[in-house]
C-alpha positions as CSV (number, residue, x, y, z in Angstrom):
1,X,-35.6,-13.7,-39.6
2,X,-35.4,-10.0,-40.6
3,X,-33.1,-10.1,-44.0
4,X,-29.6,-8.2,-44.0
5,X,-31.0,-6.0,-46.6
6,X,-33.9,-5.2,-44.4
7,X,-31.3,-4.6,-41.6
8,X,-29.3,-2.0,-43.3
9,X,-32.1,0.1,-44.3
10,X,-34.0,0.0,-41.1
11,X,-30.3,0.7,-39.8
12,X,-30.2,3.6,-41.6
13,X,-33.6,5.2,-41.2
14,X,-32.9,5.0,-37.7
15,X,-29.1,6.5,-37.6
16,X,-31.0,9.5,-39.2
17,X,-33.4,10.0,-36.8
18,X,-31.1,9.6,-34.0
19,X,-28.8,12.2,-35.7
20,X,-32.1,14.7,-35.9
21,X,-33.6,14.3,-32.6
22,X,-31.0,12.2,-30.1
23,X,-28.7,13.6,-27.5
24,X,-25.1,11.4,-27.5
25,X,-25.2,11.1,-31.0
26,X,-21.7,8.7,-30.7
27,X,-22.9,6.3,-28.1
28,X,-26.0,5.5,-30.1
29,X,-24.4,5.8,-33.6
30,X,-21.7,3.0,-32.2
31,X,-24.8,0.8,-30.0
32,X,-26.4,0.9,-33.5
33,X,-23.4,-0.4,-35.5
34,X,-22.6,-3.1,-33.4
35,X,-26.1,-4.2,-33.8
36,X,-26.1,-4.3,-37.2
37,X,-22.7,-6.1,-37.3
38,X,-24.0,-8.7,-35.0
39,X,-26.8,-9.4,-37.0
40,X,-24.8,-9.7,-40.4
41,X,-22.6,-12.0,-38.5
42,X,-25.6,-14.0,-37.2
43,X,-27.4,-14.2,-40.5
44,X,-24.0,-15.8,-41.8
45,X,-23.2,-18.3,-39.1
46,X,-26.7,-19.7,-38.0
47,X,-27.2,-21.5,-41.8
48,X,-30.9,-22.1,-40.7
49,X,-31.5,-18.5,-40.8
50,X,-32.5,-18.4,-44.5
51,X,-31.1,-14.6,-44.5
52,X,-29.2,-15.1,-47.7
53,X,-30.1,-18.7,-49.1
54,X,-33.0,-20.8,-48.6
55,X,-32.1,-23.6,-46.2
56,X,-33.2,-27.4,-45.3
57,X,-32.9,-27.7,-42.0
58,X,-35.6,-29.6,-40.4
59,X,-39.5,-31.6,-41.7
60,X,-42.3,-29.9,-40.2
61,X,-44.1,-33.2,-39.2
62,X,-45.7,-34.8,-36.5
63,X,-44.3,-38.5,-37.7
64,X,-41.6,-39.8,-36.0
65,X,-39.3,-39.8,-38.9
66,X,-35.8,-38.3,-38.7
67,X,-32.6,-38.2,-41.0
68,X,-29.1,-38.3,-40.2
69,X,-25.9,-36.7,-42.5
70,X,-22.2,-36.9,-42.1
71,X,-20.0,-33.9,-42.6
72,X,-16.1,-34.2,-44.2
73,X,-15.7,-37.6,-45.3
74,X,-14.8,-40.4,-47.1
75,X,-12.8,-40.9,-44.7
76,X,-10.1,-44.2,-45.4
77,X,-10.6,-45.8,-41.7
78,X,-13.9,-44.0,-40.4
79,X,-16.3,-44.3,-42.9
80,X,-16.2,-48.1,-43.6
81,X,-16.9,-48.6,-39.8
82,X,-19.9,-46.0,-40.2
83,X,-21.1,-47.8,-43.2
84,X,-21.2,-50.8,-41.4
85,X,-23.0,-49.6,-38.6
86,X,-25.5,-48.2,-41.2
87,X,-25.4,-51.6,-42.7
88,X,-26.2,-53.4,-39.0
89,X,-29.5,-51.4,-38.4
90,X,-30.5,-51.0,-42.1
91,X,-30.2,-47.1,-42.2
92,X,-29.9,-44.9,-45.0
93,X,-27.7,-41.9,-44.2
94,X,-26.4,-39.3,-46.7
95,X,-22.8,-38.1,-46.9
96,X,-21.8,-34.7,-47.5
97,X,-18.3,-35.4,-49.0
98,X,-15.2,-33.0,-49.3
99,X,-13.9,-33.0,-53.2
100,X,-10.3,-33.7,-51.6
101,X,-11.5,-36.6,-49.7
102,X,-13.1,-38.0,-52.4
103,X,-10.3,-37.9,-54.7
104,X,-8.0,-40.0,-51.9
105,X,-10.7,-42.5,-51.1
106,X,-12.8,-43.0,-54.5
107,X,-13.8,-46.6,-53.8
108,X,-15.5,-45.8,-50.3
109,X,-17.8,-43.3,-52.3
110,X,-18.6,-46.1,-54.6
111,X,-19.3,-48.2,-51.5
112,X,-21.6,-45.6,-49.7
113,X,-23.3,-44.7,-53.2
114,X,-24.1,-49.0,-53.7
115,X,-25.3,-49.0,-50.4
116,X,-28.0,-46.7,-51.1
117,X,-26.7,-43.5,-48.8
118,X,-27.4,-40.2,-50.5
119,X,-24.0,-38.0,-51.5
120,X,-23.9,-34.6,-51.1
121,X,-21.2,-31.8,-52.4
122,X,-19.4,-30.0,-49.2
123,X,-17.0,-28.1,-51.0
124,X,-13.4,-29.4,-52.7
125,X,-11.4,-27.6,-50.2
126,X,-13.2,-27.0,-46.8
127,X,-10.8,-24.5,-46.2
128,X,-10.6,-22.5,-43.3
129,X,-11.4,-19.3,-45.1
130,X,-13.5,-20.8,-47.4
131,X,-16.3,-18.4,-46.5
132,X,-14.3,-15.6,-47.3
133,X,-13.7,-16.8,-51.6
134,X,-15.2,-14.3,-54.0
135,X,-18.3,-16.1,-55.3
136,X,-16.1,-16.9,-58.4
137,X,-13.6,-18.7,-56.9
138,X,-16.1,-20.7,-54.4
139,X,-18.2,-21.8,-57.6
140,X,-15.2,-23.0,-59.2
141,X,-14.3,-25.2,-55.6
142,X,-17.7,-27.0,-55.6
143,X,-18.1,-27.5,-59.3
144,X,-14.8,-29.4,-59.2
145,X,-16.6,-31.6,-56.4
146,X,-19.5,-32.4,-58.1
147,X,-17.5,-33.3,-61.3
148,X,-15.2,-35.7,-58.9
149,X,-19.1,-37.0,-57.2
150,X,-20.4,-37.4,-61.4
151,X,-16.8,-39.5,-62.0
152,X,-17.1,-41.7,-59.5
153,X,-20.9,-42.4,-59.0
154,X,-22.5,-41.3,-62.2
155,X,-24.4,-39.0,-60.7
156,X,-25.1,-35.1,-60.4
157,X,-26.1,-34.5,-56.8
158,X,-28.3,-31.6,-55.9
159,X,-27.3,-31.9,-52.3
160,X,-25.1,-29.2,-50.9
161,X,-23.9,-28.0,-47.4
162,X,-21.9,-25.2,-47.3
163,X,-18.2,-25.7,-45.2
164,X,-19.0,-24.9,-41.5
165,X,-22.6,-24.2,-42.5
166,X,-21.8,-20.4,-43.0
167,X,-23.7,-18.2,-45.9
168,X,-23.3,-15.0,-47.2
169,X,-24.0,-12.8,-50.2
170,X,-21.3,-14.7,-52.1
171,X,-21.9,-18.2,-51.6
172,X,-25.8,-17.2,-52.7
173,X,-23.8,-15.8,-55.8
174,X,-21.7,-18.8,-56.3
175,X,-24.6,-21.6,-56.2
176,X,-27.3,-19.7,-58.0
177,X,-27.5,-21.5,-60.9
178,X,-26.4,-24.5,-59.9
179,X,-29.8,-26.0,-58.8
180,X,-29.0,-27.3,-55.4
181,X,-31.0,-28.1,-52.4
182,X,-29.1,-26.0,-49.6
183,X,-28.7,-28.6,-46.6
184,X,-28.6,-27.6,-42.8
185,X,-29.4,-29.3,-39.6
186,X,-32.0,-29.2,-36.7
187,X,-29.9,-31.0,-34.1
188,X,-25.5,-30.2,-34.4
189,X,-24.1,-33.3,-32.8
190,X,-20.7,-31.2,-31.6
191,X,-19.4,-35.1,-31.8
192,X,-16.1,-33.3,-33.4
193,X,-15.4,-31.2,-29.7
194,X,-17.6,-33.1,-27.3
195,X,-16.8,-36.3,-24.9
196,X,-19.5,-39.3,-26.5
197,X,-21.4,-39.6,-23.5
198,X,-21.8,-35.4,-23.7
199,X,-23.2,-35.9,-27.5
200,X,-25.3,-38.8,-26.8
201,X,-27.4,-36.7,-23.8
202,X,-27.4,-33.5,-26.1
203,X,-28.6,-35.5,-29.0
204,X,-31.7,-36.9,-26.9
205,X,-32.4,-34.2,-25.3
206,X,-32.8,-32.1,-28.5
207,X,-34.7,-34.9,-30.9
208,X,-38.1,-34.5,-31.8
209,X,-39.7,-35.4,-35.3
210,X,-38.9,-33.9,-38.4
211,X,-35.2,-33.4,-37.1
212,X,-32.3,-34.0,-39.2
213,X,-28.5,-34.7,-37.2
214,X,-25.5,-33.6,-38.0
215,X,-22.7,-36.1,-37.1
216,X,-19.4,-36.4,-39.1
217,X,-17.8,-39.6,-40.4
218,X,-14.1,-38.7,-39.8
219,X,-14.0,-39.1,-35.4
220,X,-13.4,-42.5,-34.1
221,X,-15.8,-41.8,-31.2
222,X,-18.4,-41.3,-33.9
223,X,-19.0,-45.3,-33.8
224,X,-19.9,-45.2,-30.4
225,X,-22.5,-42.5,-30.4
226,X,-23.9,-43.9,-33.9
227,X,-24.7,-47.4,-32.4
228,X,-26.2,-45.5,-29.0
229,X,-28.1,-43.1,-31.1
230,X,-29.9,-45.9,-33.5
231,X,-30.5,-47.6,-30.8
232,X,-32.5,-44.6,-28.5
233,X,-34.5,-43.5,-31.8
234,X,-35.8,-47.1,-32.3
235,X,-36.9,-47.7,-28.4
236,X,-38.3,-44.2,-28.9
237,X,-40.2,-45.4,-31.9
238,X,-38.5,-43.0,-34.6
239,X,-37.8,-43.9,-37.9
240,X,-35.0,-43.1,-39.7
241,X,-35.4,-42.2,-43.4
242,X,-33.2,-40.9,-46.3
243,X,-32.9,-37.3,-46.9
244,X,-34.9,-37.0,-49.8
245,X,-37.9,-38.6,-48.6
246,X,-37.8,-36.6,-45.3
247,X,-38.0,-33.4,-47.1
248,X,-40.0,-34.4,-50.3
249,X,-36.6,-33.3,-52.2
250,X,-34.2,-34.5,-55.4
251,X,-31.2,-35.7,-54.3
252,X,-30.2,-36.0,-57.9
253,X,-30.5,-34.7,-60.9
């Protein structure tokens, strides 16, 4: 992945030259700047892209080990089911948990933490615009979710997924000193706009070893697809494993 940086001065170099030696100077000046927007907007979006922050996103391995995460819980009815699907099969999952969530549903955190699932910061807000906070402001939204995560667990995660998976200039501001493990995913369920049986196909289709799955633990037809989807990686012979051992990572400090 070329970086944005990159981008803008090979976007430059090249405006120049077209300006020196090109006939239709507009036609190519606007070609070239909707080219470089697109790729800013890429770089932002596609969070595996590592243009602005280094990313987990999937175990280059040839075992047949995978990881799944949940996005935008505790959630007060959802996430107790999930945990006891997770309980049924004996799989470890880790939750990347919104700070306002948390603060409504403190004893489910508890739960998933005793359980042995891995907790992850995924903002306080999850706002809609969240992507578009000056760095200062995003630092202070996360920091207040990982004091929320330390008062009700005890621990400081080093786990973190950015809302809607989108980076930028100012969320690799925000989180520099923080010491988090940036968390993406090889395999986007869509469980949260697609019908179960549609995210059950996509999901085999896509798996392979190393992956890790992005499903989220606030959608009732998330039961459905978790118990189908345990069930195809163990008669496919896949094993699923926590987070940190997939990627050789801390989860805490």
């Amino acid at each position: 992945m070329i970086k944005p940086r990159t981008t803008f001065v090979l976007y430059i170099i090249v405006l120049i030259l077209v300006y020196l030696f090109l006939p239709w100077k507009g036609i190519f000046f606007t070609l070239l700047t909707v080219l470089f927007l697109a790729h800013l907007v890429y770089c932002s979006v596609n969070i595996c892209s590592q243009a602005y922050i280094k990313t987990f996103c999937k175990r280059d391995t040839q075992e047949k080990k995978i990881a799944i995460t949940f996005d935008d819980g505790p959630d007060s009815e959802i996430t107790p089911k999930v945990l006891e699907i997770l309980d049924e099969f004996a799989v470890k999952a880790t939750f990347f948990c919104i700070g306002n969530q948390i603060e409504r549903n403190r004893d489910i955190l508890k739960a998933l933490d005793s359980k042995g699932h891995l907790i992850g910061n995924h903002s306080y807000s999850h706002e809609f615009w969240f992507d578009l906070y000056p760095a200062n402001k995003m630092q202070e939204d996360i920091k207040k979710t990982n004091g929320l995560i330390f008062e009700t667990i005890g621990k400081k995660t080093k786990l973190f997924r950015p809302p809607y998976g989108v980076t930028n200039p100012s969320l690799k501001k925000a989180i520099k000193d923080l010491g988090f493990n940036t968390i993406g995913w090889s395999i986007r369920s869509l469980d949260t706009v697609s019908k179960t049986e549609k995210t059950i196909q996509r999901i085999k289709k896509k798996l392979s070893p190393g992956d890790m799955i992005l499903f989220h633990d606030n959608r009732e037809q998330i039961i459905l697809i978790l118990k189908e989807f345990i069930d195809y990686t163990k008669s496919e012979g896949y094993e699923i494993v926590p987070l940190d051992e997939l990627l050789n990572i801390q989860a805490y400090e």
